[in-house]
N, C-alpha and C positions, 0 to 999 in steps of 0.2 A: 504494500500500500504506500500510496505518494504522500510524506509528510509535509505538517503545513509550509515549510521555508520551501522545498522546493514546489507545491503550489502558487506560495507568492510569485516564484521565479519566473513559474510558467508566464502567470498570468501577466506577468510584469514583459515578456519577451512578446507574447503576441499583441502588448498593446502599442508594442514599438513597431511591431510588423504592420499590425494596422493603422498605426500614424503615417508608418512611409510610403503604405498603399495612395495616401492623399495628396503626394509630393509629385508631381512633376521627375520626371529620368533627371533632367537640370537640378531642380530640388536639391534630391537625394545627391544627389555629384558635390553641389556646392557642402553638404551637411557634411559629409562625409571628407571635403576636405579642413572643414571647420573643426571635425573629430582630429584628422589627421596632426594637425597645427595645434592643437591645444596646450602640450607640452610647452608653446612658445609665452603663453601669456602671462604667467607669474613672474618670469626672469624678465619681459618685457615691461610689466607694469613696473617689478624692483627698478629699473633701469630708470623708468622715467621720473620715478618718486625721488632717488635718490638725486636729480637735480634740484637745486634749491629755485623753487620760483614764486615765493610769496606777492604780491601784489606791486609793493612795494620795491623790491629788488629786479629793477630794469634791465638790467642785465643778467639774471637771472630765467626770467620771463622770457626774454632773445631765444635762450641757448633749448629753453622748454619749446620754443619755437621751430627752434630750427631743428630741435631731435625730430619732432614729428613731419618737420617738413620733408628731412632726407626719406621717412620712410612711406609718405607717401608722392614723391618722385619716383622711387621703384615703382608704384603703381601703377605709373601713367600721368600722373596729375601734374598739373603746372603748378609750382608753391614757390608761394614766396611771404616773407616777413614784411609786414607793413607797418612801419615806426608810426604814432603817433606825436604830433609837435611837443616839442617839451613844456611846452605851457599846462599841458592835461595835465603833466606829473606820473604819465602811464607809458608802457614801453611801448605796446601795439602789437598786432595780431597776426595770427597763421591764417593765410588766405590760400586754399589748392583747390582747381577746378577740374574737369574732366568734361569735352565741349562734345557736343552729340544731339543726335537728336531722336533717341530712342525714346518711349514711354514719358513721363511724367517726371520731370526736371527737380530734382530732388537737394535741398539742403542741409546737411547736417552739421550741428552745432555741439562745440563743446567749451572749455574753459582752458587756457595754459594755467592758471596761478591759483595760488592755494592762501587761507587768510593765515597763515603761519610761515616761520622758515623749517626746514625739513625735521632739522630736530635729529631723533634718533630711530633709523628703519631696521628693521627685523622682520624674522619671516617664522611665526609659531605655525606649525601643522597648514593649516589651509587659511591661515589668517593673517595677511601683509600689514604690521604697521605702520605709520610713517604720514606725514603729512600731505592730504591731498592722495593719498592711498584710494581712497572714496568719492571725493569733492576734487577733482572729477577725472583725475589723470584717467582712475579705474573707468569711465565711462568714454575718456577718450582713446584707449586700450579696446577698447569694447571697437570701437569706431575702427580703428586701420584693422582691428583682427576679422573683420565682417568684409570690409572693403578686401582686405588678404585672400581667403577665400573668393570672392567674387572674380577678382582678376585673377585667379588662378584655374578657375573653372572658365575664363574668356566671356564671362559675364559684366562687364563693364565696357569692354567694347561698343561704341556707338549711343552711351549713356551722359547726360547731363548730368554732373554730379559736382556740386560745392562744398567740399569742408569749411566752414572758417571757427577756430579756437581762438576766440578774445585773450585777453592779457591781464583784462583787468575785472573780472565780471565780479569777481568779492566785492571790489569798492572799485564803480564805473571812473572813468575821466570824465571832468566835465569841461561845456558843457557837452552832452550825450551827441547833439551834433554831430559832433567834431570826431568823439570818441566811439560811436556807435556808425560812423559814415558807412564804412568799410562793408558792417551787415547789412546796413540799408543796400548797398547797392547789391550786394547777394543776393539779396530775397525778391530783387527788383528782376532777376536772372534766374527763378526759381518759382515751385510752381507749390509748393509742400518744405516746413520745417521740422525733421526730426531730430529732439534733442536730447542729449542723453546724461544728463544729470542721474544720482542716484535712481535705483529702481529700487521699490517696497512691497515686496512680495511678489505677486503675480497681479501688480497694477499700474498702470500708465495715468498720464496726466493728460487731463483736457483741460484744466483750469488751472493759473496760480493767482497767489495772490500778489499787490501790487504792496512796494512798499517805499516810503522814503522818510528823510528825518524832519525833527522839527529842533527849535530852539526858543529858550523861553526865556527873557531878561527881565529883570525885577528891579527898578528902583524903589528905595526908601528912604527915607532923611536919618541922617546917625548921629548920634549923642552919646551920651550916657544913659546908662542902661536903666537908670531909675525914673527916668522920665518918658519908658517905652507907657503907649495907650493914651498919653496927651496930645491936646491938641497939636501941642507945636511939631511932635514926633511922628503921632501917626502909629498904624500898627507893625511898622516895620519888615522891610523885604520877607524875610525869612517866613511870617505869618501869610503874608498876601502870596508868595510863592505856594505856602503850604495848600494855601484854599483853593489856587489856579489849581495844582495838580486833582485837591480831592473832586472838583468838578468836573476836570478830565472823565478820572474812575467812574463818576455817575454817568453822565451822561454821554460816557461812551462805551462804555461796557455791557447794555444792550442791545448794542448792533451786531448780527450776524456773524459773525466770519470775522469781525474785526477786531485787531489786538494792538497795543498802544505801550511803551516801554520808556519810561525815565529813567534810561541808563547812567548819566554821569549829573552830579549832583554839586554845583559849587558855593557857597557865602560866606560874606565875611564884609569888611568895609572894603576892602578887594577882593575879587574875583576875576578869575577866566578860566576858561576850556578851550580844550582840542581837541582833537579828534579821539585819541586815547588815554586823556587825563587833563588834568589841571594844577590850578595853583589856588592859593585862598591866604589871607592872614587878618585879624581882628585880634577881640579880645573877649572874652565873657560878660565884661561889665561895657561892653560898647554895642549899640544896636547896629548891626550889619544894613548896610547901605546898600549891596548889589546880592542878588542871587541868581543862579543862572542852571539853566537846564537843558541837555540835550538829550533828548529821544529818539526814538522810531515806530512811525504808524504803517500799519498794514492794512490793505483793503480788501475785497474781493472784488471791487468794481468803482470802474470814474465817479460812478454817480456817489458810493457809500465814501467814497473819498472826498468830494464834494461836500456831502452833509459833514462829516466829519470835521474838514475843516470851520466850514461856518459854526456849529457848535463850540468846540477851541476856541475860536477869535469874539463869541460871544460871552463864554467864562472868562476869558483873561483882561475883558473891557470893561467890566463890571467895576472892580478896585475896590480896596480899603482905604481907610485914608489915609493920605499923605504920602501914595504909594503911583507905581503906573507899571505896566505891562505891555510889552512888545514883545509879540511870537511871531516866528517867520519859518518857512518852510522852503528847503533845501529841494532839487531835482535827484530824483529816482527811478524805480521803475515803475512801471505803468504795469496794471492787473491782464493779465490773459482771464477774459471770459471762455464760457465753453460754450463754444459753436458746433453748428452741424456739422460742418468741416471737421471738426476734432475729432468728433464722435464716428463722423465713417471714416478716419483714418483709425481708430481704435475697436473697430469691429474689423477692417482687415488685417489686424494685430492677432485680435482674440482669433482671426481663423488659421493665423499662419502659426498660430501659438498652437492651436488645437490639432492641425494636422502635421504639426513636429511631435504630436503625445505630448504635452507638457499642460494641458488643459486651458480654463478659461482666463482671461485677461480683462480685470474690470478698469472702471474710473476710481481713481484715488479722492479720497476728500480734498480740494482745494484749501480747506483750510488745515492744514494738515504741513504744507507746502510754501516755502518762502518765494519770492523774489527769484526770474532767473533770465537771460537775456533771451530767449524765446519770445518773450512777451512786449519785445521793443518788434518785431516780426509779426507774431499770431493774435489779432489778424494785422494786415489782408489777409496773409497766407493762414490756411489750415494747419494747425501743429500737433504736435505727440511728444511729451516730453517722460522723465523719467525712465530713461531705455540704458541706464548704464548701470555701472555695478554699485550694490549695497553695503555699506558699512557702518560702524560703530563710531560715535566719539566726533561727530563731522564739526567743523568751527569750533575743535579743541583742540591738545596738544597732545593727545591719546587717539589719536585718529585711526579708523585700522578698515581691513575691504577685506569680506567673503569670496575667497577665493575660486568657493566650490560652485558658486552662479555663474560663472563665466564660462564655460559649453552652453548652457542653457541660452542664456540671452545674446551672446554673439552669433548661436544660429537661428533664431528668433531676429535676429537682426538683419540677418544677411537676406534669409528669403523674405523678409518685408519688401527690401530696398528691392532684391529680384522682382518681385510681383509688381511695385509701383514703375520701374523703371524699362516695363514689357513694351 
C-alpha cells in the first residue's frame, strides 16, 4: 500500500504535469530554462547587494547602474546610465531598451538604491541578508533572470521592451520633473508598466498609496517661564504645537486608507530640522519660542489627499494665543488608483500563475503598501506592481530576501512578459 508522503508526491507531480499541459511548447522551453538558471540567482542577487548604493551615495548608485547595465547589454538591450543635474542631489538612472515591434510594448521598473549603506551581507540557508536584499535589488534580480531566460529561448526577439531602474526612488530628486523625466519618456514608449517591488505572498498590486511630507512651524512669544498663560505670553509654541498635532489625530484618523506620521519632533527658543535630525536649545524655566515638525501623509487617492490637506490647514489656522502656524507640504508621490487596466493585467497574472501550478494571484490591500514610482506612470498606463522578491526587515538595517520564491516568480514573470509581448 502507497503511504501518505509518497501520495503527497504523486499528487504533487501530476499537478505539475497538468500545469505544463496549459503552457504553450514556448512556455515550457522558457520554464524550463528559468529551472535550468536558477543556480545563478542567489550569487547574482549576493553580487549586486554587496554594492553599496544607498540613495544618497552617487556614486554608488552609478556602479549599481552600471552592474545591471552590463548584464542586460548581453541581452540585447541598448543601456545606458542617465546622470541627473547635480542640482536634484540624485545620481540618475539605468535606462535599457529593446526596439521591436512584436505584441504589447512592455515597461518594466525597478529601483538601483536602497534607504541604507550595505552594512553587513551574509547568506543563512535560503535567506540573503544585506541591504536592499528585498527593497529591491531582489526584484531587480527577478527582472534580468526572466529577461535571461526569454533571450535565451529567442523570445525577445522583435519585442518592445524598456527596463528603466531609478536611482533615487527611497527619496525622489526634486523637482520630480527633472528627476522623474527619464520614466516619463519610457512610459511615453510603452504600452503597460510592470513593477516589481516586493511580492507578499501570492498577491500583486493594483493600487498604492500616495505619499509625501508635510512640515509644521510654530511660533510663540518667550519669557520666563512663570508668566506662561498670560496675556503678554500667550500659551506658548510647544502647547499650540501640541493641539495642531492632537487635531491632526482626530480628524484625520477616520479617513480610509489614510495614515499620517510626526516623525521628527523639535523646540526650544531655537529650533531646526532636516531631513534626518535636528538641533534645539532653551531652558526649563524659558517658554520655547519655535516648535517645528516634520511628517509624512499617505493617501489612497488625489481626492482623500485633497481633503486631507484642507482639514490640516484648517487645524493649524485656528491658534492659541499669542501663537501662529505655518504648515506647508513638500512634493511626493502621487496615489496609483486601481483601474480596469490593472485589474486585467492581474487576471492574466492569476492565469499564467495558474497554468505554471502555483495557483491563484489576488489584489493586495493598497493600504497595506507605501509609495512606489509606478505611480508617477499608472495611469495613463495600466500597471502591476509587486512582482519581485519578498523579504524581512525592509527600510531597516536587518534587511534580508527569501530566497526560496525566486523559481517561482521569475517564471511567473517571464511567461507574463511572453504572453503580453505575443
Amino acid at each position: 500500500m502507497m503511504n501518505h508522503r509518497k501520495i503527497l508526491s504523486l499528487l504533487a507531480a501530476l499537478t505539475v504535469l497538468a500545469a505544463g499541459a496549459a503552457l504553450t511548447p514556448d512556455e515550457q522551453k522558457i520554464v524550463a530554462l528559468v529551472d535550468a538558471q536558477a543556480g545563478a540567482f542567489a550569487p547574482d542577487l549576493e553580487a549586486a547587494v554587496r554594492i553599496d548604493s544607498a540613495t544618497e551615495d552617487l556614486a554608488g548608485v552609478r556602479r549599481m547602474g552600471e552592474h545591471f547595465g552590463r548584464q542586460l547589454t548581453a541581452l540585447g538591450f541598448e543601456s545606458r546610465f542617465i546622470a541627473l543635474p547635480a542640482s536634484t542631489g540624485r545620481a540618475g538612472h539605468l535606462v535599457a531598451e529593446r526596439k521591436g515591434t512584436k505584441g504589447r510594448r512592455v515597461l518594466l521598473l525597478g529601483h538601483l538604491d536602497t534607504v541604507y549603506p550595505v552594512g553587513e551581507v551574509r547568506r543563512e540557508g535560503d535567506v540573503l541578508h544585506g541591504s536592499g536584499a528585498a527593497d529591491m535589488k531582489g526584484g531587480d534580480v527577478v527582472i534580468i533572470a526572466a529577461l535571461r531566460a526569454l533571450h535565451a529561448a529567442g523570445a525577445l526577439e522583435g519585442t518592445q521592451i524598456i527596463v528603466v531602474m531609478t536611482g533615487d526612488e527611497e527619496a525622489a530628486g526634486k523637482p520630480v520633473e527633472v528627476s522623474r523625466r527619464d520614466l516619463f519618456d519610457a512610459a511615453g514608449r510603452s504600452d503597460l508598466v510592470l513593477s516589481f517591488e516586493s511580492a507578499i505572498g501570492r498577491t500583486a498590486t493594483v493600487a498604492r498609496r500616495g505619499s509625501i511630507s508635510w512640515e509644521l512651524e510654530v511660533q510663540g512669544v518667550t519669557g520666563h517661564s512663570s508668566g506662561m498663560f498670560s496675556a503678554a505670553m500667550g500659551s506658548g509654541a510647544v502647547f499650540e504645537l501640541t493641539r495642531i498635532l492632537q487635531g491632526f489625530y482626530d480628524l484625520l484618523r477616520p479617513l480610509d486608507g489614510l495614515t499620517i506620521s510626526p516623525a521628527l519632533v523639535a523646540a526650544g527658543v531655537e529650533a531646526e530640522l532636516t531631513r534626518t535630525g535636528g538641533t534645539m536649545s532653551g531652558k526649563t524655566n524659558i517658554i520655547p519660542q519655535r516648535a517645528l515638525v516634520r511628517g509624512d501623509l499617505r493617501t489612497v487617492s488625489a481626492a482623500q489627499l485633497a481633503e486631507a490637506q484642507a482639514r490640516m490647514q484648517a487645524v493649524a489656522q485656528q491658534g492659541m494665543p499669542r501663537t501662529s502656524a505655518t504648515l506647508t507640504f513638500s512634493e511626493g508621490y502621487p496615489a496609483m488608483p486601481p483601474t480596469p487596466g490593472n485589474y486585467a493585467l492581474l487576471a492574466q497574472l492569476d492565469q499564467a500563475s495558474r497554468d505554471l501550478g502555483f495557483g491563484a494571484i489576488t489584489a493586495f490591500d493598497p493600504r497595506g503598501r507605501g509609495a512606489g514610482d509606478i505611480a508617477f506612470v499608472a495611469p495613463p498606463l495600466p500597471g502591476l506592481d509587486g512582482l519581485g522578491l519578498d523579504g524581512q526587515g525592509e527600510h531597516t538595517t536587518h534587511e534580508s530576501a527569501d530566497l526560496r520564491q525566486a523559481p517561482e516568480l521569475v517564471q511567473r514573470a517571464a511567461v507574463l512578459i511572453h504572453r503580453l509581448t505575443r
